[in-house]
N, C-alpha and C positions, 0 to 999 in steps of 0.2 A: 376483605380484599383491598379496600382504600386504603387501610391501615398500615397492609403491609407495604404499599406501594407509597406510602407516605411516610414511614416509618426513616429511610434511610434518609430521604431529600430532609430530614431535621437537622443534619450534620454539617456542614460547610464544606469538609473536607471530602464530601460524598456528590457536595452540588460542584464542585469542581472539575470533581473527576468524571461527572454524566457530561459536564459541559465540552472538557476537552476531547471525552471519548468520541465524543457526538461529531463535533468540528471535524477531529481528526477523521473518520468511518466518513463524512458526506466527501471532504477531499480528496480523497485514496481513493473512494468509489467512482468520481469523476475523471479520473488521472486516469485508474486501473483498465476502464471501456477500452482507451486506447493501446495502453501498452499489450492489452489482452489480444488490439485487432491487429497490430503490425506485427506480435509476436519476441516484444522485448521484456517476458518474462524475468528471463535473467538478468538483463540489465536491471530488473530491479530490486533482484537480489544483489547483484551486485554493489549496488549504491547505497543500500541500508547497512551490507557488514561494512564496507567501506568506509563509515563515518565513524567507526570504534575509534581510531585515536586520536583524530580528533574531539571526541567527546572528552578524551585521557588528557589531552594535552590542554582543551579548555576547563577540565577541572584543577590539573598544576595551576596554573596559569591566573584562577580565579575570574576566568571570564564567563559570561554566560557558555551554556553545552551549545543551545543552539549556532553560536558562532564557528566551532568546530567543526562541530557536526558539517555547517553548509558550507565551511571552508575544504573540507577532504570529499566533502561528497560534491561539487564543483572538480576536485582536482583527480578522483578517480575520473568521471567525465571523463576529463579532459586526455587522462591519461593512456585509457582505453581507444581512444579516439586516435592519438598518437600513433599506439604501437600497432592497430588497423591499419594504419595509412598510409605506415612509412616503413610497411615490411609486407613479409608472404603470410603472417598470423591473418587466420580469420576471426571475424569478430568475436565468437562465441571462446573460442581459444584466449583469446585477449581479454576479454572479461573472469573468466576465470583464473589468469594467471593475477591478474591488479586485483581485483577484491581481496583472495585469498592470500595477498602478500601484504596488503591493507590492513587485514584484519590480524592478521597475525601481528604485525605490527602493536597493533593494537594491544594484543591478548600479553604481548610482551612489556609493554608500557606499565599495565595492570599489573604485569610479578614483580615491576619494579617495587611500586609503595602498593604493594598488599592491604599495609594496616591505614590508608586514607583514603581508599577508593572502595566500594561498593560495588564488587562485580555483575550481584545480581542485578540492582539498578539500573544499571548500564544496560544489561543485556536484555532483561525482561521487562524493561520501565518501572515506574514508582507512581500510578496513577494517582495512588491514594495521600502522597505525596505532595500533591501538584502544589504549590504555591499561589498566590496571586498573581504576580507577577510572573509565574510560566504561562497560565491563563490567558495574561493579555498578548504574551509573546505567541502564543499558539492562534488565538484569536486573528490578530495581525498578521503573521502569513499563512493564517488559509485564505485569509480576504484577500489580499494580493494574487496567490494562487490561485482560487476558484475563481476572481474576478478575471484572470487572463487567459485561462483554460477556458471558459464561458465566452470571452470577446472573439477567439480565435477557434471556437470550437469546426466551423467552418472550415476552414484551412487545413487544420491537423486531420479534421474527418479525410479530406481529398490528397492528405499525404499519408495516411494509414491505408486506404484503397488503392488510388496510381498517383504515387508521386510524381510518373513519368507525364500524367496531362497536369501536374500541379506548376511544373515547369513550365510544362508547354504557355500556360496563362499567367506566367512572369512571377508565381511562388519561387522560392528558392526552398528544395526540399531539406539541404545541409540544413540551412537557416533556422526552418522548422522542426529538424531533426537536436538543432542544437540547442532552440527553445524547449521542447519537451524533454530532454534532459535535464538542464536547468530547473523545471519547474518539479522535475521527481527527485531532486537534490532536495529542494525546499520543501515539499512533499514529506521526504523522509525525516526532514527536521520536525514538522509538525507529528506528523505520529510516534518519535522517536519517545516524549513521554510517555505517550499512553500503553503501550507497548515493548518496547526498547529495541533493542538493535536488532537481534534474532528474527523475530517476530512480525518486525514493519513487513518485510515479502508478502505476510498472509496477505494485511491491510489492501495490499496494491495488487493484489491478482485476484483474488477468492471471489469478491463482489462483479468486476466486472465477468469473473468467468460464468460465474452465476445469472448473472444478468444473460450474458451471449444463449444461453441453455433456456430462458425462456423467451427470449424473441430477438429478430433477424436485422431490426430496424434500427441504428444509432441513434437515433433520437429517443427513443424508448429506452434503452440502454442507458443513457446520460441520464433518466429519471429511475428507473431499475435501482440503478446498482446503488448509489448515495442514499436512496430512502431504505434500500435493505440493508446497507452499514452501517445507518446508523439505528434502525429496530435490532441487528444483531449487539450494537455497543450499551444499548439501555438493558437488555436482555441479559447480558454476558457479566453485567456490572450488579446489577439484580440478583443476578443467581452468584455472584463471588459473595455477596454482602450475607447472603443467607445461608450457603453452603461452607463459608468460613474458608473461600481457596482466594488464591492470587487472579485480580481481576483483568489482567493484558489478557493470559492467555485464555480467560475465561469469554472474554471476548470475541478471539481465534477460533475458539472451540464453537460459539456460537454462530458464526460464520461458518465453519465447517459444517455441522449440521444442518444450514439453510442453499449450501450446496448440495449436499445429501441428498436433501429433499426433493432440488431441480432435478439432480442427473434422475433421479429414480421416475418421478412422476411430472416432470415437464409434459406440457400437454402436445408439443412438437416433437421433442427432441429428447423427453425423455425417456430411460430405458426399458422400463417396463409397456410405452406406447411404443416402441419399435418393435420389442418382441411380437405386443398385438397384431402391431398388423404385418409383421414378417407372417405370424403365424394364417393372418388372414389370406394372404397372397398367397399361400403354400392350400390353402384349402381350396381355393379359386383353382388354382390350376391343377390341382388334382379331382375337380369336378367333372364327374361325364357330360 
């Protein structure tokens, strides 16, 4: 057993890809709590396809992807926010028309130069891939990330609940609303390796939905979901390395079956204890 589990950490480019998976899955996991409680699922799919051409246009361009990446997923924001604001679109509508006009964007930039872009990369990440230097850049903003998300954990908690008393006690909900976008812009950049475009949604919903499914409590939650993203990330990377498959989505997959496992057997909430005690209450009250 030590061997196999020591077998792959001999490679570098193996210690890389546990390290960013790792970063990436505790970030996601902390971000996901919240978007899970206020219900801006979709905004974060939105902001992950979003950043495709930008990723397209920082690779012409020879710049880091990262720079793209949080240059378009800022200006979907921003843009969503716009055409909310200053029309009869409701949010949900509006996010679906910018991402998907985003991405296509994107999908379009890629038929341009076919033969110098890497579709798959882009869309599924290149963990295995990682460089040095994507390392320290993934390193670097999740510390910024997780360090703001943690200082302000407070604040976004009482604007995920009533942002109506978050006002009342002189927050500004917009404010805060505009910071936690912001910080799933930057968010999506850091998973964007590990995973790629596709795929970042899992990263940013799965853990804290899973989290919500074994307890009630956001503090519990904010420890939850980051320690299970990143046993699903060392898991997912484990099993790609032995099973010989692609390790983003093996990671996804990993995460999906530790969801599996809450909805089914959650000791509150899950659904095999609700059947029980639906079935218990039905015995109760059919009792003479």
């Amino acid at each position: 057993m030590i061997e196999l589990l020591a077998e792959p950490l001999a490679y570098g480019f193996m210690q890389r890809a546990f390290a960013v998976s790792v970063v990436a899955a505790v970030v996601c996991g902390v971000l996901s709590c919240w978007l899970v409680l206020i219900g801006w699922s979709l905004m974060g799919d939105a902001v992950s396809h979003a950043v495709l051409p930008g990723v397209v246009l920082a690779y012409l361009l020879g710049t880091p992807f990262a720079v793209g990446a949080l240059v378009f997923g800022l200006l979907a924001v921003g843009l969503i926010g716009v055409v909310r604001d200053r029309s009869v679109i409701r949010e949900d509508a509006a996010i679906g028309v910018v991402f998907t006009v985003l991405f296509a964007l994107g999908l379009v930039l890629i038929s341009v130069v076919p033969s110098q872009t890497d579709l798959n990369h882009i869309l599924f990440g290149n963990l295995l891939g990682v460089s040095t230097a994507d390392l320290a850049q993934v390193l670097v903003l999740g510390a910024v990330t997780l360090a703001v998300l943690l200082l302000r954990r407070r604040d976004l908690t009482l604007f995920a609940f009533d942002p109506t008393h978050a006002q009342a006690i002189g927050l500004s909900p917009r404010r805060l609303g505009a910071m936690l976008l912001g910080l799933l812009a930057l968010t999506v950049v850091v998973a964007l390796q590990a995973v790629g475009v596709v795929l970042v949604v899992a990263m940013l919903i799965i853990p804290g939905a899973t989290a919500r499914l074994l307890t009630d409590r956001i503090a519990r939650m904010l420890l939850v979901a980051p320690a299970l993203a990143a046993v699903c990330a060392v898991v997912g990377i484990y099993a790609s390395y032995y099973l010989d498959t692609a390790s983003g989505p093996m990671v996804v997959l990993a995460q999906g079956a530790a969801f599996t496992g809450a909805y089914l057997f959650a000791p509150r909430g899950g659904l095999l204890r609700r059947r029980r005690r639906a079935a218990t209450h039905r015995r109760v009250a059919w009792a003479p």
